[in-house]
RODO-2510 file (C-alpha; in nm, 4 decimals, decimal comma):
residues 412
     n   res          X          Y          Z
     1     x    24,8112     2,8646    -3,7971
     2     x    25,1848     2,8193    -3,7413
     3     x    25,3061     2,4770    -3,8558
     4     x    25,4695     2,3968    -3,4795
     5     x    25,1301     2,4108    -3,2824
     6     x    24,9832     2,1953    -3,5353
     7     x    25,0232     1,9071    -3,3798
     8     x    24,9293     2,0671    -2,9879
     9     x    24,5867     2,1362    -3,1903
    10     x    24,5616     1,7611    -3,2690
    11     x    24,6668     1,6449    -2,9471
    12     x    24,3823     1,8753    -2,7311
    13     x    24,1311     1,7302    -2,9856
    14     x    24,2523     1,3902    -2,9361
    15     x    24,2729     1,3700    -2,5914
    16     x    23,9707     1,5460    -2,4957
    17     x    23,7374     1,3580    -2,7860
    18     x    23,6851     1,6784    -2,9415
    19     x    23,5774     1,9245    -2,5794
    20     x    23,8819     2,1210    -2,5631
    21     x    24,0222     2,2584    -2,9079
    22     x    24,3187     2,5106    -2,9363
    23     x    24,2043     2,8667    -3,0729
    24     x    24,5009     3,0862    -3,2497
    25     x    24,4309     3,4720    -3,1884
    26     x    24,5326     3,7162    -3,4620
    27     x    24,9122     3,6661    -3,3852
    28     x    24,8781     3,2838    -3,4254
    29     x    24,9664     3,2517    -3,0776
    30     x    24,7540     2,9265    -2,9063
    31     x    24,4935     2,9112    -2,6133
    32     x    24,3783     2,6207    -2,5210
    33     x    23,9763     2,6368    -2,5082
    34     x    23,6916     2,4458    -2,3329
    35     x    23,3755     2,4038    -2,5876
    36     x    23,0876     2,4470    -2,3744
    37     x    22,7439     2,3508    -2,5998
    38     x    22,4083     2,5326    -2,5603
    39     x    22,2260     2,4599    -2,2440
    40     x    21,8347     2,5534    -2,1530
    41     x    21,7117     2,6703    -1,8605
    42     x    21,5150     2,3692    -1,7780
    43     x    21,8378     2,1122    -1,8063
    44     x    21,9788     2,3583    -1,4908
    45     x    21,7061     2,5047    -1,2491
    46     x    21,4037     2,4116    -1,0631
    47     x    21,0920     2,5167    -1,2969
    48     x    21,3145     2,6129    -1,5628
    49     x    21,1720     2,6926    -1,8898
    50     x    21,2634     2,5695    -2,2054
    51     x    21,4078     2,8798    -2,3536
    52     x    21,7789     2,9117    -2,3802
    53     x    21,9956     2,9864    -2,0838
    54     x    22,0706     3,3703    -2,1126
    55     x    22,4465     3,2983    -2,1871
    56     x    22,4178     3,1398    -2,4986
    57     x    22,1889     3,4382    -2,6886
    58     x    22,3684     3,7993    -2,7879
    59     x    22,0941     4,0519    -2,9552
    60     x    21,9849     3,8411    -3,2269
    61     x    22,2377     3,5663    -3,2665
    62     x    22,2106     3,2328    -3,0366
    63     x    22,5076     3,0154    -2,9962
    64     x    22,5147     2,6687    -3,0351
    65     x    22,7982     2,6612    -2,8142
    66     x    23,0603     2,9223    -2,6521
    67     x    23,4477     2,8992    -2,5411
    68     x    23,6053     2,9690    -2,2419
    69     x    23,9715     2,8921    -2,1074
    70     x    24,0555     2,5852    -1,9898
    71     x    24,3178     2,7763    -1,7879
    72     x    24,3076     3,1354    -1,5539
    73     x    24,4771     3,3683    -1,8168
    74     x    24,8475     3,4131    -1,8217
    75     x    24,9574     3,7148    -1,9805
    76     x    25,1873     3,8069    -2,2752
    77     x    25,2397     4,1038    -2,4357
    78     x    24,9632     4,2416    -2,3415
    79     x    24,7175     3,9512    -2,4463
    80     x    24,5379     3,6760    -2,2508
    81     x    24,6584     3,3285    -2,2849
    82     x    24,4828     3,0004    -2,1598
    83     x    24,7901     2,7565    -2,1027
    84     x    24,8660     2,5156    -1,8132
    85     x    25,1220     2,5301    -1,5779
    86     x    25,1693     2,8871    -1,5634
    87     x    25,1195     3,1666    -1,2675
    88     x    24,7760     3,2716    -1,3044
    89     x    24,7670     3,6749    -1,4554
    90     x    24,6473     3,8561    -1,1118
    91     x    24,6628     4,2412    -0,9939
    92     x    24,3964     4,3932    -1,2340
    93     x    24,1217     4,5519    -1,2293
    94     x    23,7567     4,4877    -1,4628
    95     x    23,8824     4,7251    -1,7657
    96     x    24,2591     4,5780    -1,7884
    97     x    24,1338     4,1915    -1,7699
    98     x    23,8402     4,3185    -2,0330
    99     x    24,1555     4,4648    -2,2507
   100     x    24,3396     4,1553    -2,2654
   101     x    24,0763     3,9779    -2,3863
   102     x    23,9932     4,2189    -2,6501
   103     x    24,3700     4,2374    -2,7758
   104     x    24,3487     3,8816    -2,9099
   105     x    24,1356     4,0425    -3,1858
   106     x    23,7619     3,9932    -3,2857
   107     x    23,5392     3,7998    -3,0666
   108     x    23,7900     3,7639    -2,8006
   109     x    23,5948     3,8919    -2,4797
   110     x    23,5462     3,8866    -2,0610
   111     x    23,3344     3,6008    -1,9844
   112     x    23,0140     3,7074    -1,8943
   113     x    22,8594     3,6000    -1,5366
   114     x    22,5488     3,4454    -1,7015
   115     x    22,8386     3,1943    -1,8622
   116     x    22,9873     3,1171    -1,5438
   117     x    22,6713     3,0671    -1,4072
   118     x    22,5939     2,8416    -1,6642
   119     x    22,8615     2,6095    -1,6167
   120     x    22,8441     2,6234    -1,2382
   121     x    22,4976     2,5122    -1,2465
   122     x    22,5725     2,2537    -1,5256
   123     x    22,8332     2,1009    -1,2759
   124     x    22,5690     2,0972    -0,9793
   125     x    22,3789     1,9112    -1,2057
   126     x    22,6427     1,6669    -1,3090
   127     x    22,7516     1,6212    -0,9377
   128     x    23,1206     1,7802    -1,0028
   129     x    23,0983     2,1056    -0,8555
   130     x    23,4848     2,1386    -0,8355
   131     x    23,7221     2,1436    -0,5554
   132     x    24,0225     2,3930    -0,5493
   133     x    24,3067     2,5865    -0,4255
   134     x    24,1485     2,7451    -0,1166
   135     x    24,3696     2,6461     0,1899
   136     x    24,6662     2,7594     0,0962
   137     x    24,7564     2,5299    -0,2453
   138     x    24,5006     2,2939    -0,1198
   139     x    24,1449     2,2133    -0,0780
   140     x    24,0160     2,2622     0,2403
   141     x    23,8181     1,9786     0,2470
   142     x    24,0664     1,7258     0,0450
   143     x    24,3959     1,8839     0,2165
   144     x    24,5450     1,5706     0,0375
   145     x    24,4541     1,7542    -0,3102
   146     x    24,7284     1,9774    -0,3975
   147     x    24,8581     2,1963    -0,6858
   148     x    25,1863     2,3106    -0,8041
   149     x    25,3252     2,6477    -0,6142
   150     x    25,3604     2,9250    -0,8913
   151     x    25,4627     3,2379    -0,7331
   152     x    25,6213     3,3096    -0,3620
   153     x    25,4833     3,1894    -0,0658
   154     x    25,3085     3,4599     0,1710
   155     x    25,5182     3,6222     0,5161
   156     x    25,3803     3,3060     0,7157
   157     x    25,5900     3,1016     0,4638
   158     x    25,2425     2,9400     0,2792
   159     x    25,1945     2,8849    -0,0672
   160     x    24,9184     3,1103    -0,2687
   161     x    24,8636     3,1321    -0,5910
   162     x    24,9514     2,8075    -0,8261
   163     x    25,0160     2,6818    -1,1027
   164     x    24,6997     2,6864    -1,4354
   165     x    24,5712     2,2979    -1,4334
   166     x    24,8116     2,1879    -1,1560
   167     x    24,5364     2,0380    -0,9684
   168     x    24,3573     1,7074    -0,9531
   169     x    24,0968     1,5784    -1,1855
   170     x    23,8521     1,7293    -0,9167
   171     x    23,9618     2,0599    -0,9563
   172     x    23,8342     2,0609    -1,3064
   173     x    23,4675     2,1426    -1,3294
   174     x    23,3632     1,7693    -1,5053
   175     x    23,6066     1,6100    -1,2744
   176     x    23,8178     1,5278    -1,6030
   177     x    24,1883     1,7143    -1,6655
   178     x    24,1453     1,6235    -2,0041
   179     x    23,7843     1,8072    -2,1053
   180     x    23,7289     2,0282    -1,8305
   181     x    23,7912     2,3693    -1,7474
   182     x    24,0505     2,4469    -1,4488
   183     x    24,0544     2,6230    -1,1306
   184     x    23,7221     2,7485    -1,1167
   185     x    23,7115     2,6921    -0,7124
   186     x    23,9624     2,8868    -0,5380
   187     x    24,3658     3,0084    -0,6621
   188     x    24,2198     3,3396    -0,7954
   189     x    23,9052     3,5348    -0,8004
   190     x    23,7753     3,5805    -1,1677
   191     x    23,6464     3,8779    -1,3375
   192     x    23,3041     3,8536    -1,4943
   193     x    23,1229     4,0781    -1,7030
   194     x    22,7624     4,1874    -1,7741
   195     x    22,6850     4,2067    -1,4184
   196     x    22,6892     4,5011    -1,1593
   197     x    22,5413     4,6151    -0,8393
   198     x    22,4748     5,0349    -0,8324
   199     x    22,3601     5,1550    -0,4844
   200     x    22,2097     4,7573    -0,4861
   201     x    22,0000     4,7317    -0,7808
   202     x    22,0999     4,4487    -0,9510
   203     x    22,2012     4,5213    -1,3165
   204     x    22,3142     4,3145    -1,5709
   205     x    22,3785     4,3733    -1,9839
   206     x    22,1109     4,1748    -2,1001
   207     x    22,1064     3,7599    -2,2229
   208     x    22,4840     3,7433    -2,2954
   209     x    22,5490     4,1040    -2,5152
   210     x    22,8556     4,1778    -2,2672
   211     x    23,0114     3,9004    -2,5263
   212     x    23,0333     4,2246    -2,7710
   213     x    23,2639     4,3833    -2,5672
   214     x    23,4503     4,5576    -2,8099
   215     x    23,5195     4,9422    -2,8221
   216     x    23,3287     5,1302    -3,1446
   217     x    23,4845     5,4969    -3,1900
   218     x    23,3911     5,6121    -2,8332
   219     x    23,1416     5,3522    -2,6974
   220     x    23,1975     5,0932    -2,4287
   221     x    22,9092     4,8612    -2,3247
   222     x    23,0519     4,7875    -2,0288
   223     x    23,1640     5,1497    -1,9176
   224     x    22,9914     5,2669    -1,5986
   225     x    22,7802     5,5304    -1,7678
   226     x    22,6666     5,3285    -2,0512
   227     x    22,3018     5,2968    -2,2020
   228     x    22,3431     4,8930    -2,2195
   229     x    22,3160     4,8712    -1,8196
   230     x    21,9068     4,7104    -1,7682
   231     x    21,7877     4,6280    -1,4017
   232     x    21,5135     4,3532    -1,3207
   233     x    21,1762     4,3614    -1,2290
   234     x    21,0827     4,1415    -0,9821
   235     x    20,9517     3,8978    -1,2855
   236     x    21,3281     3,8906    -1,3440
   237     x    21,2120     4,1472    -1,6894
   238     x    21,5126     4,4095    -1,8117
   239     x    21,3701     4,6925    -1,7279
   240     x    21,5613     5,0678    -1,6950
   241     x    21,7473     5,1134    -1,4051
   242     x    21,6091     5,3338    -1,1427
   243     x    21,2555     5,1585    -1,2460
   244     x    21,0294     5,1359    -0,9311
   245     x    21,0009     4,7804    -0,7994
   246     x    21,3780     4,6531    -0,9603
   247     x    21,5414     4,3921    -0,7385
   248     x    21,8177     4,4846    -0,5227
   249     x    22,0015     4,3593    -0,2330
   250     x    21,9633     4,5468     0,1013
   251     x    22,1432     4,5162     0,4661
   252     x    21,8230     4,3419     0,6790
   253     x    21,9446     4,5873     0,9302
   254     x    22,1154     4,9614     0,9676
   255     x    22,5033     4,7816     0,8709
   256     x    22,6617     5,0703     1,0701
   257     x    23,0037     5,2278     0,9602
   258     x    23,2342     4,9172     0,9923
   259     x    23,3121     4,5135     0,9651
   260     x    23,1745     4,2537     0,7708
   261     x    22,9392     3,9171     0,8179
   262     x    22,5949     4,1415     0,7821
   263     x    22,2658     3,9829     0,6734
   264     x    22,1315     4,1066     0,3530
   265     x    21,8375     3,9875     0,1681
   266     x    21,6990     4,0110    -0,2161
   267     x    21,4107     4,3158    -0,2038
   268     x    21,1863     4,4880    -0,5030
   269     x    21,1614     4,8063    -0,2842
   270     x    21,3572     5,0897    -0,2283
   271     x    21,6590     5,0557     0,0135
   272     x    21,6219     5,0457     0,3716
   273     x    21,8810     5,0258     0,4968
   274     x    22,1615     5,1625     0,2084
   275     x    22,4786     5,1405     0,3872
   276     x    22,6514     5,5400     0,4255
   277     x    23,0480     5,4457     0,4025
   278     x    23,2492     5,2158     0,2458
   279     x    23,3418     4,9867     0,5332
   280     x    23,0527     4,7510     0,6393
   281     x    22,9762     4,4791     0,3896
   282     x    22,7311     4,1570     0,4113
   283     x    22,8072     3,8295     0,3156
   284     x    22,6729     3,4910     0,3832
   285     x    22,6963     3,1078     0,2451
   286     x    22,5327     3,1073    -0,0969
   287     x    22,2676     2,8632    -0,0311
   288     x    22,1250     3,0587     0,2517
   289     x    22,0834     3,4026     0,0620
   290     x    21,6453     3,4489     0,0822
   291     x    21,4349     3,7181    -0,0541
   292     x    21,2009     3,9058     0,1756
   293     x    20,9342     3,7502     0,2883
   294     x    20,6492     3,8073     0,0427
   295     x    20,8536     3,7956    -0,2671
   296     x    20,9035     3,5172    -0,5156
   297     x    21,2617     3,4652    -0,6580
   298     x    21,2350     3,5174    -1,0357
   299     x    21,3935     3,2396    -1,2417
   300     x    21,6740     3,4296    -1,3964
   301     x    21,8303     3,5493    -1,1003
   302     x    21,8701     3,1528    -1,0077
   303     x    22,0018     3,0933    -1,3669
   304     x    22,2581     3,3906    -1,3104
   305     x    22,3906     3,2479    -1,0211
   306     x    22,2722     3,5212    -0,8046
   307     x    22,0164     3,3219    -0,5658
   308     x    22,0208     2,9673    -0,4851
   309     x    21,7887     2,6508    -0,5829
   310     x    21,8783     2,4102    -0,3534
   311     x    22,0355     2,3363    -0,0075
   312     x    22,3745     2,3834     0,1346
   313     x    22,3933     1,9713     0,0008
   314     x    22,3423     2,0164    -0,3297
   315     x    22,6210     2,2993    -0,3116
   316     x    22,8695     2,0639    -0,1772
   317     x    22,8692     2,3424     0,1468
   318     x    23,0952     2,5150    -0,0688
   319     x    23,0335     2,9156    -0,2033
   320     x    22,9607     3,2603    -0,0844
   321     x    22,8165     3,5945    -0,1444
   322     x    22,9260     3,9189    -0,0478
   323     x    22,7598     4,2732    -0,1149
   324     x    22,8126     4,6641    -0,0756
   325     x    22,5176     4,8365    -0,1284
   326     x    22,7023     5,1842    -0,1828
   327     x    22,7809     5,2947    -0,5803
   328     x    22,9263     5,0710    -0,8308
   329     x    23,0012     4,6958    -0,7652
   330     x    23,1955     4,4882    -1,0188
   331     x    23,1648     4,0720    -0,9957
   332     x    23,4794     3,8409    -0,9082
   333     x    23,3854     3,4891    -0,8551
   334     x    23,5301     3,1125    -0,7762
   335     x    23,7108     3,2458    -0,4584
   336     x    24,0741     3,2482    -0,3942
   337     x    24,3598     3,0638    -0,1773
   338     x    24,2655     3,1366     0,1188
   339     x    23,8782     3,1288     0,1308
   340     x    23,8120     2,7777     0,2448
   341     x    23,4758     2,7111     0,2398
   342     x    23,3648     3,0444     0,0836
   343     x    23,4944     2,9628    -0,2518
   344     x    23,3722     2,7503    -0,4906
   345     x    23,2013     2,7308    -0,8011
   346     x    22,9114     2,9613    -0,7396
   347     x    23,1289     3,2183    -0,5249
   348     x    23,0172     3,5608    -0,6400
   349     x    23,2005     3,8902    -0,4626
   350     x    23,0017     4,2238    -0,5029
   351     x    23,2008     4,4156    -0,2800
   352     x    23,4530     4,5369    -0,4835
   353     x    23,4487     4,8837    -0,7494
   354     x    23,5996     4,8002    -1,1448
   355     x    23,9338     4,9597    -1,0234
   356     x    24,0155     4,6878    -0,7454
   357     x    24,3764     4,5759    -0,7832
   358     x    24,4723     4,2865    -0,5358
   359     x    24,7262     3,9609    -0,5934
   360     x    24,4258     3,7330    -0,5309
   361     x    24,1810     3,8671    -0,8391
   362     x    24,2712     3,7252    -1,1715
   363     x    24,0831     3,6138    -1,4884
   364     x    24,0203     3,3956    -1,8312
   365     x    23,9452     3,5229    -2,1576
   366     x    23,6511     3,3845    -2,3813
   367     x    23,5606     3,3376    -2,7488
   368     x    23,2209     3,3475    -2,9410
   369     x    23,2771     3,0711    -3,2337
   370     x    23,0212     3,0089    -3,5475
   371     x    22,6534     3,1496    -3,4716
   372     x    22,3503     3,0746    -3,5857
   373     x    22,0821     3,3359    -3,6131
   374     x    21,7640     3,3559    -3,4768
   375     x    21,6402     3,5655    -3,7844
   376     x    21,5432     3,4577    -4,1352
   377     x    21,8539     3,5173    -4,3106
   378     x    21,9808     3,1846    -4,1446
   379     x    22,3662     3,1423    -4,0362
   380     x    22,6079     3,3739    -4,0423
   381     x    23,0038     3,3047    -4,0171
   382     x    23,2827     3,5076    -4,0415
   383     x    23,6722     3,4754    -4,0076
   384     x    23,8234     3,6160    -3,7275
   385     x    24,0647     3,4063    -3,4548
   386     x    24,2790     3,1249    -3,6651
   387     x    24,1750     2,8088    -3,6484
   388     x    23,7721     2,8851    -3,6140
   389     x    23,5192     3,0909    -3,7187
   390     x    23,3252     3,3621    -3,5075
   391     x    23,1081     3,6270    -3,5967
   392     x    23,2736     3,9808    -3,6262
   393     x    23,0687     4,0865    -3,2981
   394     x    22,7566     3,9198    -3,1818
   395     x    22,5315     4,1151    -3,4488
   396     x    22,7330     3,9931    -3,7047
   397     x    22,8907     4,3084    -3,8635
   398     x    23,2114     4,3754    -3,8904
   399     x    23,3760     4,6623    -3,6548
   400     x    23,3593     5,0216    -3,7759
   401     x    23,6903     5,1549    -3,8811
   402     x    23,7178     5,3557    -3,5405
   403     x    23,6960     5,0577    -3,3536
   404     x    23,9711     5,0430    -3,1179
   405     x    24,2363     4,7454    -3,0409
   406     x    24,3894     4,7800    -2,7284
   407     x    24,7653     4,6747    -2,6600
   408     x    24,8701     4,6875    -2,2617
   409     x    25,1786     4,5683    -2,1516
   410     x    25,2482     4,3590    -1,8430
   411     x    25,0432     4,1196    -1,6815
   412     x    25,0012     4,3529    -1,3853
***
């Protein structure tokens, strides 16, 4: 740890009681990170279980807590960086935001959308679903809640992106600029790992095991064609993809060859109505999304974020989901400037493939600390990142010598 961000370390800790810490990658170089502590299914949906929410658990190792950026990621030299007041990193696609995550060294990963979920939910709960930038460097609701400009306006002379943390206290997703994480409604869409949609099944890298997102000689969980890719049953099981009876989500009618606004609904059939081009899309408010009559919603697609458990109330009115039904869809969430009502917390965009480039899709790196395993051998901690301790992946081994560590330049 270099002897000048000493005292940022102790400040964070002080101010926040502890919440937010400040992690040191393997350059020394500071992020400032939100400590988010184990959560259980039952403390965030209706008829939740008691097991632990699928976030917190990667193969055999359960967290008793995870780290995410306080801030969208900034970029330097080809790393991610949680810091406030900067122009949130934007125009990348999946595999870039995944490899400036990784560059910070061991542990250093993508959050996954069962985390995001997780904290959305935990913010329902807590009545501080946040508000955002999503009129323009305002909320849409509160147009009196405003954050900093950080990059030029658009050709109708209106601000866009702005600056990490430059919002309110309700921007922040505890209502609290000194413990909570920023900007999760609105500014930019966020990459998330772990989850896809191919041709509409619904696939996901199981519990949280996107979180070992690391390269080993010429494997890539998260690549298209890899093995780690499990669909769901209509239990909500992992089950292989192309499994008869895996939930998907299907068009409700033929969604013809162009425009958007299309009814879809959750299925465990095969596709009815799989859509032929690229054009047509579906989307509606989040709340409202249903499964076909005669099927039950299984309990981890609610504590994924991918179907409601409530009203459009107890979701503030604020959220959205889109879909494509055609090949491989890649999650952004949290909406962006201009999305108004459709962004917020629990925003989730399937339309998109991993290669989507646009100035509105950005994203925050996250960090694995100390585990403790489920097995007998008890805990397990390793040095990686200065200034904590982290497992060397999420089975606790240390990279094989042909692991890779990837160095881009440019924040895109």
């Amino acid at each position: 740890m270099k002897a000048n961000f000493d005292s940022l370390k102790l400040t964070v800790e002080g101010m926040s009681g502890g919440k937010n810490t400040v992690i040191f990658d393997d350059l020394d170089m500071p992020s400032i990170m939100v400590r988010i502590p184990q959560m259980k299914n039952s403390e965030l949906i209706t008829g939740g279980t008691a097991e632990v929410h699928d976030a917190f658990t990667c193969d055999t190792v359960t967290y008793d807590s995870l780290y995410i950026g306080k801030y969208l990621a900034s970029v330097v030299g080809g790393r991610a960086y949680s810091l406030a007041g900067k122009d949130p990193a934007a125009s990348l696609n999946f595999d870039t935001a995944r490899a400036y995550c990784r560059a910070k060294g061991q542990g250093w990963h993508l959050p996954t959308n069962a985390l995001y979920a997780a904290i959305a939910l935990w913010s329902r709960k807590n009545q501080t679903q946040p508000h955002g930038n999503t009129n323009y460097g305002a909320d849409h609701v509160a147009a009196y809640e405003k954050g900093i400009p950080s990059c030029g306006k658009d050709g109708n002379g209106r601000v866009q992106r702005t600056a990490t943390g430059s919002g309110p206290d309700s921007w922040y997703h505890d209502y609290n600029s000194a413990t909570g994480i920023a900007d999760l409604c609105g500014n930019v869409w966020e990459w998330a790992g772990g989850l896809r949609l191919v041709d509409g099944e619904i696939q996901v890298i199981p519990y949280g095991n996107a979180m070992n997102d690391i390269y080993s000689g010429a494997q890539d969980i998260q690549a298209a064609d890899s093995t780690a890719w499990k669909a769901l049953d209509k239990n909500g099981n992992f089950v292989a993809p192309g499994t008869a009876g895996t939930l998907k989500f299907d068009f409700v009618a033929d969604p013809g060859t162009s425009g958007g606004g299309k009814d879809f609904q959750l299925i465990a059939e095969a596709l009815a109505h799989k859509q032929t081009v690229e054009s047509p899309y579906a989307d509606k408010a989040f709340w409202s999304v249903a499964a076909k009559s005669g099927l039950t919603v299984p309990a981890r697609l609610k504590a994924l974020g991918l179907m409601p458990d409530g009203d459009a109330a107890s979701y503030d009115s604020r959220g959205h989901l889109w879909m494509r039904n055609l090949g491989e869809r890649l999650p952004i969430r949290g909406g962006h400037w201009n999305n108004g009502a459709n962004a917020g917390a629990f925003s989730l965009n399937l339309n998109n493939p991993r290669s989507n480039v646009n100035t509105n899709i950005g994203f925050r790196a996250a960090l694995a600390p100390t585990a403790t395993s489920r097995a007998p051998t008890g805990t397990r901690t390793a040095h990686g990142a200065k200034g904590t301790h982290l497992p060397t992946d999420c089975r606790g081994r240390k990279p094989d010598a042909g692991s890779e560590k990837l160095n881009c330049s440019g924040a895109g």
